[in-house]
C-alpha positions as CSV (number, residue, x, y, z in Angstrom):
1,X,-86.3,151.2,7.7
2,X,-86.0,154.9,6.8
3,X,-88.8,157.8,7.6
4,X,-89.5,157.5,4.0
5,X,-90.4,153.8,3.8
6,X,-91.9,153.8,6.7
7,X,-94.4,156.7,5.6
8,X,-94.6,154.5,2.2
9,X,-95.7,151.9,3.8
10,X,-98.5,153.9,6.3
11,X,-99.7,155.3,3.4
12,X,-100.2,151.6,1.5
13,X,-102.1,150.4,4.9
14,X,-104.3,153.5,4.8
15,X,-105.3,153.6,1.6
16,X,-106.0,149.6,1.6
17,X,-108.0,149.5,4.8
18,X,-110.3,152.2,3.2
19,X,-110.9,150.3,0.0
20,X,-111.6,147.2,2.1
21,X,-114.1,148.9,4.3
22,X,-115.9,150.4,1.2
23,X,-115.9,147.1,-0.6
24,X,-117.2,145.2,2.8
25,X,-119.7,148.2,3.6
26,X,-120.9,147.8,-0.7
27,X,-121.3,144.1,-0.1
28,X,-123.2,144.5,3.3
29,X,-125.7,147.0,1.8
30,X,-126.3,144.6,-1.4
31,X,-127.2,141.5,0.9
32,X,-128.8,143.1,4.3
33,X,-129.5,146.6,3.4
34,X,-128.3,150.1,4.5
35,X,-129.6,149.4,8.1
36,X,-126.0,147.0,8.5
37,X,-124.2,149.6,7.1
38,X,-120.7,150.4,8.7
39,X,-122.4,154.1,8.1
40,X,-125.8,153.2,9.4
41,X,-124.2,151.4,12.8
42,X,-121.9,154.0,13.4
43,X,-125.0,156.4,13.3
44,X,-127.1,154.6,15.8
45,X,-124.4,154.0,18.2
46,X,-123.4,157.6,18.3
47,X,-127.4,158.6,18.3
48,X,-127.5,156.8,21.8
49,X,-123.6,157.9,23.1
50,X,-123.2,161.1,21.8
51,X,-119.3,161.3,23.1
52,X,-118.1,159.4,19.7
53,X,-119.3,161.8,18.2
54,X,-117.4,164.5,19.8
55,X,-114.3,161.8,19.6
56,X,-114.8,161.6,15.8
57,X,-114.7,165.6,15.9
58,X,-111.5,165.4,17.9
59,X,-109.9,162.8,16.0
60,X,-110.7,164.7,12.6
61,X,-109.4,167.7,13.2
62,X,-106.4,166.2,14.8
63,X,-105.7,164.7,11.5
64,X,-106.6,167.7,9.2
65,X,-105.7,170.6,11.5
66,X,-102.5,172.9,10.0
């Protein structure tokens, strides 16, 4: 497997887990509401630990930092 495949292929999984987690998150909201949200949990949880927050933070601008 060369770089280039191998980025190919991180790229594919990327982009497919996101459109799985938007269509599971769509379905949620349709049958239990925005409180089940992936959004919504994500929300709470941080609300009471405030350190995923910061670890979000961190793990964004590791991504997006240049």
């Amino acid at each position: 497997m060369t770089t280039e495949s191998a980025r190919k292929m991180t790229e594919i999984i990327i982009v497919s887990l996101v459109v799985a987690l938007v269509i599971y998150d769509v379905a949620i909201e349709m049958k239990f509401g925005v409180n089940a949200t992936i959004s919504q949990v994500i929300f709470d949880t941080a609300s009471h630990n405030p350190w995923i927050a910061l670890a979000a933070g961190i793990l964004v601008g590791h991504w997006f930092w240049r």
